[in-house]
N, C-alpha and C positions, 0 to 999 in steps of 0.2 A: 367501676364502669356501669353496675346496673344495680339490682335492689338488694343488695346485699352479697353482690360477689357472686351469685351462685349460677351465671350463666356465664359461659368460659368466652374469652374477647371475641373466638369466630364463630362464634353463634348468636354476637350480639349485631350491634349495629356502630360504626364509627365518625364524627365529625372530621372532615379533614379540615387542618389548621385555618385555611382559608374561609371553612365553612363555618367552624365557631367564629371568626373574625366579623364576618359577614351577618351572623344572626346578630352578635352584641350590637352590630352598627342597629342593626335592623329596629331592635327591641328599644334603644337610645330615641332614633328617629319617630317610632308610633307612641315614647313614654309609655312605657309595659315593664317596668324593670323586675316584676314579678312574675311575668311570664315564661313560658317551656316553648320551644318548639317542638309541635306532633307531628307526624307522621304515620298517616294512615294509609292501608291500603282498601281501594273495595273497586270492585267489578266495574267495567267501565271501560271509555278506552278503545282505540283503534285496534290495539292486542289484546285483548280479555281482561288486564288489570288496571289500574292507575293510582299513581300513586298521588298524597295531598298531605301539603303544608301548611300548617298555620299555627297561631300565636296562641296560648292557650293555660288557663291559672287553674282549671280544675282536673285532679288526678282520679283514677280511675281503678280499681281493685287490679283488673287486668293489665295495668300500667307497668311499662318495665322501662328503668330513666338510666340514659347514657350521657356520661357527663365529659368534655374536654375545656380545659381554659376556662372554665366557671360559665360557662354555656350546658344548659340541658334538655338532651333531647328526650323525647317520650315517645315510645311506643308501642300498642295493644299486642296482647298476647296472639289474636288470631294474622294481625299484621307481621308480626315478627316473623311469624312460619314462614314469611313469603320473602323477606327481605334478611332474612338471619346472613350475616358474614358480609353486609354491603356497608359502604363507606357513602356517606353524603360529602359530594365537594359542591366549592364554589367557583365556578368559571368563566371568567372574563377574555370574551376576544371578539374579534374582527364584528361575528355574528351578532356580538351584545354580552348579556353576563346573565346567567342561570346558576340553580343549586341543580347537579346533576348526580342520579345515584347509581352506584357500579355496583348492581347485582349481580351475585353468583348464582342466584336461581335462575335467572332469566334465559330462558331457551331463545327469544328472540325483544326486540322492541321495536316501537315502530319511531318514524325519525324522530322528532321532535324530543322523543329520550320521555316523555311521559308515563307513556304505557307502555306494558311488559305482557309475555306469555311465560309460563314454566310445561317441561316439558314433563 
């Protein structure tokens, strides 16, 4: 699940099945078949944090790669701190369809599920 096994699964970060499903679409549709999906976090945001998405072929010392269904996610080490033990899903309803992340640090978020506070 990350660079060598040496961060234990809830400490890392997880794809839910929908959301590996949803990047491979993703990655297919902008022709990227080389790409990671990153996740970064940094300051910002109606709550203090915000998190961000994007497509992305260059790895990074601080880089720590979470892998499900041959989809891979990337994450910085100072990012991790903030999102360790959260799961990225993909959700489709009424509202539309987003990638939403279920953080366990998160003390609060504001609606839109973007930005986060820790307490």
């Amino acid at each position: 699940m990350s660079d060598g096994g040496s961060i234990p699964p809830e400490a890392g970060v997880r794809l839910s099945e929908s959301a590996a499903r949803r990047v491979a679409e993703l990655k297919r549709q902008e022709n990227v078949p080389n790409a990671f999906l990153r996740l970064a976090v940094s300051g910002g945001g109606c709550s203090g944090f915000q998190y961000g998405f994007s497509f992305d072929d260059d790895r990074r010392a601080d880089d720590l790669v979470f892998a499900r269904d041959g989809v891979e996610l990337v994450v910085d080490a100072v990012s991790l701190e903030l999102v360790k033990g959260a799961e990225i899903d993909f959700v489709e309803d009424m509202m539309g369809a987003s990638f939403q992340v279920k953080n366990p640090n998160a003390a609060s978020s504001c609606g839109c599920g973007n930005s986060f506070s820790i307490a």
